[in-house]
KELUM-598293 format. One line per 3 residues: number of its first residue (from 1); for each residue x negated, y, z negated of C-alpha. Coordinates in steps of 0.05 Angstrom, whole numbers. Each point is the difference from the previous one (the first is absolute). Layout:
<kekes>
NUM) X/Y/Z | ...
</kekes>
This chain:
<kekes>
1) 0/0/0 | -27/74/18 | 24/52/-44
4) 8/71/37 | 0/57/-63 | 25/77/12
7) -47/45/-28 | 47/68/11 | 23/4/-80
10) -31/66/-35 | -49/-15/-65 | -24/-60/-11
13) 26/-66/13 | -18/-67/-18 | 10/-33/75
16) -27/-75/-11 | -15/-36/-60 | -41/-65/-6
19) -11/-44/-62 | -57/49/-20 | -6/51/42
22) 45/55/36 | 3/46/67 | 29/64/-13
25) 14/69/42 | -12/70/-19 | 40/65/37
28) -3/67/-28 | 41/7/-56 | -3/56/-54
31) -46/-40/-40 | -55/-15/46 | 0/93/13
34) -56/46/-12 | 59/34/-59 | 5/-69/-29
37) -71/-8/-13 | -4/6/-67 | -14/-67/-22
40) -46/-68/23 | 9/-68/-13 | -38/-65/-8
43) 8/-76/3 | -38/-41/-51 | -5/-65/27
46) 0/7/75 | -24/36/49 | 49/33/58
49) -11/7/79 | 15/50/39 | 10/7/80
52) 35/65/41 | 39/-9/50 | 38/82/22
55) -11/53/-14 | -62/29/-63 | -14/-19/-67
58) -44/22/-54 | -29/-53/-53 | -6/41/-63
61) -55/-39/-65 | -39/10/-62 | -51/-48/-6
64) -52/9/-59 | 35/71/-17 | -20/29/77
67) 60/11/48 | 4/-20/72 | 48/19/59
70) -7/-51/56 | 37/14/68 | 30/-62/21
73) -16/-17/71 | 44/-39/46 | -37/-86/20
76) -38/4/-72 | 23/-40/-63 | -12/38/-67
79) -10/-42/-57 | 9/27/-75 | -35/-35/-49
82) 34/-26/-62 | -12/57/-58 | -4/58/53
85) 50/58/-22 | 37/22/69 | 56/39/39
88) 29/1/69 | 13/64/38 | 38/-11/64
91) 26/49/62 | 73/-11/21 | -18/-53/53
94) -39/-32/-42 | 6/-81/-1 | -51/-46/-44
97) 5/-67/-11 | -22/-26/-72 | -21/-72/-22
100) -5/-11/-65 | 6/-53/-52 | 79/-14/-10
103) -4/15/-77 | -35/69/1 | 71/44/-19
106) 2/10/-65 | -42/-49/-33 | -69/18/32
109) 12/64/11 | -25/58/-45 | 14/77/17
112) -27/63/-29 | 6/80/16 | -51/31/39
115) -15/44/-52 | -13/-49/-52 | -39/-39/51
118) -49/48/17 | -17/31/-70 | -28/-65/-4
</kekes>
């Protein structure tokens, strides 16, 4: 059996799950705006890919208390490490796909205010 999956839903969406991993999609939403960054998050126990498909994103991290912004090209897989504090910023086309493992929401997940996060 192939499985065809619309990608067109706003935010993120869990698309495909598998016994211990999962596929999801990323469009703009309010959450993934420049306004919205306030905050980053971070998964404890796995790490979490990232590919672009349309449209421009920005990979926001702290790593070791220095800050990063990575523009996210198009044909390049992005791979955050496990422990790595990070945000998405996306334009209005925007369309990333995620893979992940399938337990990362909300037991692996930590998130803290970019304040707090850079006093560090």
């Amino acid at each position: 059996m192939t499985e065809i999956i619309d990608c067109e839903k706003e935010g993120f969406n869990s698309v495909f799950k598998s016994d211990f991993w999962q596929v999801a999609s990323a469009r703009y939403a309010k959450s993934y705006s420049k306004e919205d960054f306030t905050y980053m998050k971070r998964h404890l126990k796995t790490d979490e890919v990232f590919t672009l498909i349309e449209g421009e994103a920005v990979l926001h991290t702290v790593e070791d208390g220095k800050a990063a912004d990575i523009k996210i090209e198009k044909g390049k897989i992005y791979c955050v490490h496990k422990g790595t504090w990070h945000y998405l910023e996306l334009s209005s086309d925007a369309l990333l796909i995620i893979v992940e493992n399938k337990d990362v929401f909300p037991e692996d997940t930590e998130r803290m205010e970019l304040e707090c996060l850079l006093r560090k």
